[in-house]
KOLMIGU-502616 format. One record per residue: residue in three letters; x, y, z of N, C-alpha, C in turn. Coordinates in nm, 4 decimals, decimal comma. Last residue first. Example, Ala and Ser with C-alpha at 12.3 -4.5 7.8 and 13.67 -1.06 7.14 Angstrom:
2
  residu        nx        ny        nz       cax       cay       caz        cx        cy        cz
     SER    1,2850   -0,2250    0,7080    1,3670   -0,1060    0,7140    1,2900    0,0030    0,7870
     ALA    1,3190   -0,5690    0,7800    1,2300   -0,4500    0,7800    1,3200   -0,3300    0,7800
//
This chain:
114
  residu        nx        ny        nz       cax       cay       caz        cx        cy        cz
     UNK   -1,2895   -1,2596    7,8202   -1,1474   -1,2914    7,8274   -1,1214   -1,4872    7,9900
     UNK   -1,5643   -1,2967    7,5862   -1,5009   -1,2912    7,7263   -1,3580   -1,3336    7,7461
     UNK   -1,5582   -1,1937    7,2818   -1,5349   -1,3232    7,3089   -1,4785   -1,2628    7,4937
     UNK   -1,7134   -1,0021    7,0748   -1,6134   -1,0397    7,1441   -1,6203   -1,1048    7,2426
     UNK   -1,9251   -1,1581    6,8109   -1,8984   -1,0843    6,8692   -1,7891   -1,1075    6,9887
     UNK   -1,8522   -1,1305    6,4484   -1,8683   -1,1806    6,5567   -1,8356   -1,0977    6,6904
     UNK   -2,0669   -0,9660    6,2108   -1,9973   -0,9836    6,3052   -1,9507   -1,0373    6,4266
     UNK   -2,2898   -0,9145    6,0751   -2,2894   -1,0657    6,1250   -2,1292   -1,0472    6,2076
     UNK   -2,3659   -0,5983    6,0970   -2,4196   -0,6944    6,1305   -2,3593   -0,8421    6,1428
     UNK   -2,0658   -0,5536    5,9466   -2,0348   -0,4928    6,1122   -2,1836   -0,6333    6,1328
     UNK   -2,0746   -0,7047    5,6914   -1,9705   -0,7237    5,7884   -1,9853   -0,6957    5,9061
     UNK   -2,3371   -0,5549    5,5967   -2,3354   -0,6597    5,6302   -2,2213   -0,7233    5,7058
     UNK   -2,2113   -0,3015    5,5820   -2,2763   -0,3012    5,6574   -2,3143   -0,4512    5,6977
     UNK   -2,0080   -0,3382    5,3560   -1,9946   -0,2886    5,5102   -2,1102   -0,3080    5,5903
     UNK   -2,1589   -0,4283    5,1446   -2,0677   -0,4966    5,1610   -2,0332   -0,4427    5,3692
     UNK   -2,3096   -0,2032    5,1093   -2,3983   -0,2801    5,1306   -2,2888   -0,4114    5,2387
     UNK   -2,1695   -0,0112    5,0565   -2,1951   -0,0008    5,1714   -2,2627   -0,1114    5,2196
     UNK   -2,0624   -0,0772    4,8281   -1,9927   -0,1125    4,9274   -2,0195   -0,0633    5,0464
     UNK   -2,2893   -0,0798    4,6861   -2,2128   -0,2050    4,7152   -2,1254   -0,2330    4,8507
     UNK   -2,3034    0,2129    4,6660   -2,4042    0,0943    4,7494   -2,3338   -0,0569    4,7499
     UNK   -2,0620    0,2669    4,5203   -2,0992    0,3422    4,6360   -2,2141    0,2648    4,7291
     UNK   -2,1262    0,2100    4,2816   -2,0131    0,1199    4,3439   -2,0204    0,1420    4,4966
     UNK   -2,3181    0,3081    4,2264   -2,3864    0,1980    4,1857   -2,2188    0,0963    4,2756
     UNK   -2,1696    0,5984    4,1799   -2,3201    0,5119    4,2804   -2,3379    0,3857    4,3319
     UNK   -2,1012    0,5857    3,9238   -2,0159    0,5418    4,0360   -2,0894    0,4904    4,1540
     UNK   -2,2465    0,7394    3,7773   -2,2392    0,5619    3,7731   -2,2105    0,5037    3,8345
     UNK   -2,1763    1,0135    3,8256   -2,2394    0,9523    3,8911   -2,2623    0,8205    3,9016
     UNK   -1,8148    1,0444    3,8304   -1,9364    1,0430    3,7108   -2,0247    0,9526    3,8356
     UNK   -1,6545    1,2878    4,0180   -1,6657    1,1172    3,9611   -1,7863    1,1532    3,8866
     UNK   -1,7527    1,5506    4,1111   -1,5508    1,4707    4,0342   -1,5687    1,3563    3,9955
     UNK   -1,9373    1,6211    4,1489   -1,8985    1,6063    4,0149   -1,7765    1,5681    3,9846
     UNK   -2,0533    1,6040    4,4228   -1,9389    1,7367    4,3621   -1,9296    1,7190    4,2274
     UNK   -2,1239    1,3768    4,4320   -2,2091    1,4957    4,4601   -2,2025    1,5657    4,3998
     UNK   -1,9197    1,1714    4,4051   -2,0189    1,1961    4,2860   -2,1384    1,3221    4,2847
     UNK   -1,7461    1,2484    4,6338   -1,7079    1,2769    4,4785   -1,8090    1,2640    4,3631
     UNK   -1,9647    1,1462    4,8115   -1,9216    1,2804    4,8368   -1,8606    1,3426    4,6705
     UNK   -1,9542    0,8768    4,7224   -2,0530    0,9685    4,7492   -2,0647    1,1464    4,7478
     UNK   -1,6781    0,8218    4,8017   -1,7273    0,8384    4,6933   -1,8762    0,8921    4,6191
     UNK   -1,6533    0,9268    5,0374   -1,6050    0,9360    5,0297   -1,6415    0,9723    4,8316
     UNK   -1,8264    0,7023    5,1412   -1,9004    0,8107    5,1965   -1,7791    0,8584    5,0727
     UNK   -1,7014    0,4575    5,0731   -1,8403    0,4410    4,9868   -1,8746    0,6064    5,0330
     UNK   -1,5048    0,4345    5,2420   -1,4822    0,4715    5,0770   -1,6090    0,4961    5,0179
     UNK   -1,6164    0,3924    5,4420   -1,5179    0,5223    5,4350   -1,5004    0,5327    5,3467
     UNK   -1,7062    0,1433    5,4343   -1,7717    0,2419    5,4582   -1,6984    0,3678    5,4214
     UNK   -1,4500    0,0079    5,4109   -1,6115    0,0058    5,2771   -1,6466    0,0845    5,3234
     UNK   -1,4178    0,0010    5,6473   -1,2560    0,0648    5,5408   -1,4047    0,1055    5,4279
     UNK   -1,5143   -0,0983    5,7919   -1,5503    0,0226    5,8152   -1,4596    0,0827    5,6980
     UNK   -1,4887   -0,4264    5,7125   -1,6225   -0,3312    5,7139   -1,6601   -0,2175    5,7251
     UNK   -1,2321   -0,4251    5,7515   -1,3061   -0,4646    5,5547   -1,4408   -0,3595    5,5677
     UNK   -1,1976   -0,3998    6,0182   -1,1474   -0,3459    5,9396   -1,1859   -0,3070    5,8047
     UNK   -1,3766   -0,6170    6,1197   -1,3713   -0,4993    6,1071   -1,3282   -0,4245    6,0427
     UNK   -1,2115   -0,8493    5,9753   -1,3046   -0,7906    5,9426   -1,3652   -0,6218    5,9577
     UNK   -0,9843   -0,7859    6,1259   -0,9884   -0,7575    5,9654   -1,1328   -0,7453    5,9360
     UNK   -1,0849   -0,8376    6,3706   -0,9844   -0,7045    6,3269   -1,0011   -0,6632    6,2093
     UNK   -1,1709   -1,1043    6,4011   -1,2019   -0,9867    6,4199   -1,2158   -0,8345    6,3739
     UNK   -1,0299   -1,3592    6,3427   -0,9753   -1,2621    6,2592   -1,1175   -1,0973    6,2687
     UNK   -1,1539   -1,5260    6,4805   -1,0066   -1,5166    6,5347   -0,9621   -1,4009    6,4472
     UNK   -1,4087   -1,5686    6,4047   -1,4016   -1,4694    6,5291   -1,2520   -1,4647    6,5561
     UNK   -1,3451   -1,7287    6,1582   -1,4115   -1,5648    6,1640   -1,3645   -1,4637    6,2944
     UNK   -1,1790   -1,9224    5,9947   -1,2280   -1,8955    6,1800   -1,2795   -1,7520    6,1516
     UNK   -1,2474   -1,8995    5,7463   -1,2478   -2,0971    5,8136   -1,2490   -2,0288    5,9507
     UNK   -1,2345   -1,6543    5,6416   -1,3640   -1,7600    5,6676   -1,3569   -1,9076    5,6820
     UNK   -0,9757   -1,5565    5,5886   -1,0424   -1,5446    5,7631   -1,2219   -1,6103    5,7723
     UNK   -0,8936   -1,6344    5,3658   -0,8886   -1,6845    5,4679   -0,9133   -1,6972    5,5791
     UNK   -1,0526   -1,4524    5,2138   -1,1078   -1,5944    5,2017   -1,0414   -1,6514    5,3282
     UNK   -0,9429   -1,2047    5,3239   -1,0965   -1,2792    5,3734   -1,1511   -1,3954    5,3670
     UNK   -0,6941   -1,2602    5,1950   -0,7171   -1,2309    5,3568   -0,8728   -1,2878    5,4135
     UNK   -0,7925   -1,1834    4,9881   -0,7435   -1,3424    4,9599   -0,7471   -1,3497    5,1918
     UNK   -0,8931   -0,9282    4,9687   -0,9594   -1,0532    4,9250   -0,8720   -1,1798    4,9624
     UNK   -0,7053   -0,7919    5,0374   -0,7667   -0,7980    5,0974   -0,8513   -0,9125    5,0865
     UNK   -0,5315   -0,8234    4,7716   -0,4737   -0,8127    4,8538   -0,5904   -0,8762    5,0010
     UNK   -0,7402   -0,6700    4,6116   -0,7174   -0,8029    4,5828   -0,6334   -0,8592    4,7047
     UNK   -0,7376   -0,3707    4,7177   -0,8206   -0,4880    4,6827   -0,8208   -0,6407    4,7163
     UNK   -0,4416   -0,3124    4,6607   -0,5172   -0,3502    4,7826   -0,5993   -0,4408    4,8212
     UNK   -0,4729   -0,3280    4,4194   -0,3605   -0,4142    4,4665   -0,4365   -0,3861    4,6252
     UNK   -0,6672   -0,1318    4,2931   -0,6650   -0,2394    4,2830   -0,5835   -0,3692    4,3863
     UNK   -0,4843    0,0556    4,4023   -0,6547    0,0491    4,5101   -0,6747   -0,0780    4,4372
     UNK   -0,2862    0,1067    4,2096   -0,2777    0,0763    4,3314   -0,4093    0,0194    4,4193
     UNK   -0,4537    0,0878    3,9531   -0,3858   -0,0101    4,0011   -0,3279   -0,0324    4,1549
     UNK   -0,5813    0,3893    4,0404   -0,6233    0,2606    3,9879   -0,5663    0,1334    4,0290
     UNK   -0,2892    0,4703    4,0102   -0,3761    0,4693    4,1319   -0,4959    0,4014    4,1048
     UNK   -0,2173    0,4203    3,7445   -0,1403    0,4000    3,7894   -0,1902    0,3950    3,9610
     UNK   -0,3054    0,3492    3,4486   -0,3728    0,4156    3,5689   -0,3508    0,3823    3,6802
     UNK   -0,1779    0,2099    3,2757   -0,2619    0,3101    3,2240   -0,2867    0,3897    3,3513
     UNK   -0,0241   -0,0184    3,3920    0,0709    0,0811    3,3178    0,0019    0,2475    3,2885
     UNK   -0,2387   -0,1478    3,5369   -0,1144   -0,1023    3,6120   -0,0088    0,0516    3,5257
     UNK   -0,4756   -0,2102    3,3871   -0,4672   -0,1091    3,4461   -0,3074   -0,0098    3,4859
     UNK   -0,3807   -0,5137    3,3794   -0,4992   -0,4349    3,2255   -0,4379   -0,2696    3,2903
     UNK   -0,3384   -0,5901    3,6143   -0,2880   -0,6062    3,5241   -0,3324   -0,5439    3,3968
     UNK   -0,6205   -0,5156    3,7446   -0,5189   -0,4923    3,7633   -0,3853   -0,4924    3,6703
     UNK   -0,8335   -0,6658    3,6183   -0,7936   -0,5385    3,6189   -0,6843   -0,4843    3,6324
     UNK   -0,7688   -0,9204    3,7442   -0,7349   -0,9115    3,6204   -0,7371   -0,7485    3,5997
     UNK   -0,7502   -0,9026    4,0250   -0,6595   -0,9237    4,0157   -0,6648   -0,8838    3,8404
     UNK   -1,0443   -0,8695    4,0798   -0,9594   -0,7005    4,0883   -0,8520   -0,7627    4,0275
     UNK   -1,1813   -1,0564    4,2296   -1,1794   -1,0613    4,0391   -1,0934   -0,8748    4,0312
     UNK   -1,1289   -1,0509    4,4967   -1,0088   -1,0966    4,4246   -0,9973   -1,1269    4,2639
     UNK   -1,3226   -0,9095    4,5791   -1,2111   -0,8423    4,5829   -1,1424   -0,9153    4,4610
     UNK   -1,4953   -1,1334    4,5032   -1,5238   -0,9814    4,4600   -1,4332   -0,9481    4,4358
     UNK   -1,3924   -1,3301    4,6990   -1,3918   -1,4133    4,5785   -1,4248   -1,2212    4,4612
     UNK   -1,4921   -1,2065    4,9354   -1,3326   -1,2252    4,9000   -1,3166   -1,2735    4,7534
     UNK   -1,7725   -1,1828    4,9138   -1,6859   -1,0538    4,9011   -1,5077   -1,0995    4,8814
     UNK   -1,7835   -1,4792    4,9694   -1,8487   -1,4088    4,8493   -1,7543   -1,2436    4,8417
     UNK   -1,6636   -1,5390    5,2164   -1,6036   -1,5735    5,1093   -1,6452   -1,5184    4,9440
     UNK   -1,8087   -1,3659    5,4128   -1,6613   -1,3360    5,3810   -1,6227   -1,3878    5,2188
     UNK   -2,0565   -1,4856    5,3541   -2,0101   -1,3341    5,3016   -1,8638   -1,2993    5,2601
     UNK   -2,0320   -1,6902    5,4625   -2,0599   -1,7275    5,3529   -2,0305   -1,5635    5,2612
     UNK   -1,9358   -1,6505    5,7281   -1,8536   -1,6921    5,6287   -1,8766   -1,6974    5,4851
     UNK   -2,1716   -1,5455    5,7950   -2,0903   -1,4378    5,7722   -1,9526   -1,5016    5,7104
     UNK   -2,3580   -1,7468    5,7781   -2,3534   -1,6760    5,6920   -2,2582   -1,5758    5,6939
     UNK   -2,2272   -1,9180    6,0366   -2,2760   -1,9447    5,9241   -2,2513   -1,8447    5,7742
     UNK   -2,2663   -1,7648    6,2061   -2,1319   -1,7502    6,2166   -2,1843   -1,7886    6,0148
     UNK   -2,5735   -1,7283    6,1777   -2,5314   -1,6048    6,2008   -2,3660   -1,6007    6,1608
     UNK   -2,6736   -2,0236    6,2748   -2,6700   -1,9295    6,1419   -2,6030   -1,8162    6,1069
     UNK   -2,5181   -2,0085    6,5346   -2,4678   -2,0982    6,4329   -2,5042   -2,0478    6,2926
//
């Protein structure tokens, strides 16, 4: 019960994250054109999570999904701040979202006997 508990309370904190992308977005769209795309994802994703925190375990998938997608971007960007293609500050986006992933796979629900 704590466990479903707080992973709604995540979902909805990381969905309410995603979904401050929406003003960027608009600020962005004309200037930085992939920017704005990963924005639109973003936000996109966010409103998904707020909704998958009234049933958690019926929306599985997505979560999963939120949780390993963060991961793959956070290695990804890691990797670009190594190399020097990103400015290291970036880091600081790079733990978030691992932080963000990793807490998704932990409170995860788990699968449900058929």
């Amino acid at each position: 019960m704590i466990r479903e508990r707080a992973l709604k309370v995540v979902l909805l904190v990381v969905g309410l994250i995603f979904l401050t992308g929406v003003y960027p977005l608009t600020m962005f769209f004309g200037r930085d054109p992939a920017l704005a795309m990963m924005l639109s994802l973003y936000v996109t994703l966010g409103i998904f999570l707020l909704l998958a925190a009234r049933n958690p375990l019926a929306n599985r998938s997505l979560i999963a999904f939120t949780a390993w997608s963060n991961l793959a971007h956070a290695s990804l960007m890691a990797v670009q701040a190594y190399r020097k293609v990103i400015e290291h500050g970036e880091l600081l986006g790079v733990a978030a979202l691992v932080i963000i992933g990793v807490a998704l796979i932990a409170l995860a629900p788990a699968k449900q006997p058929v």
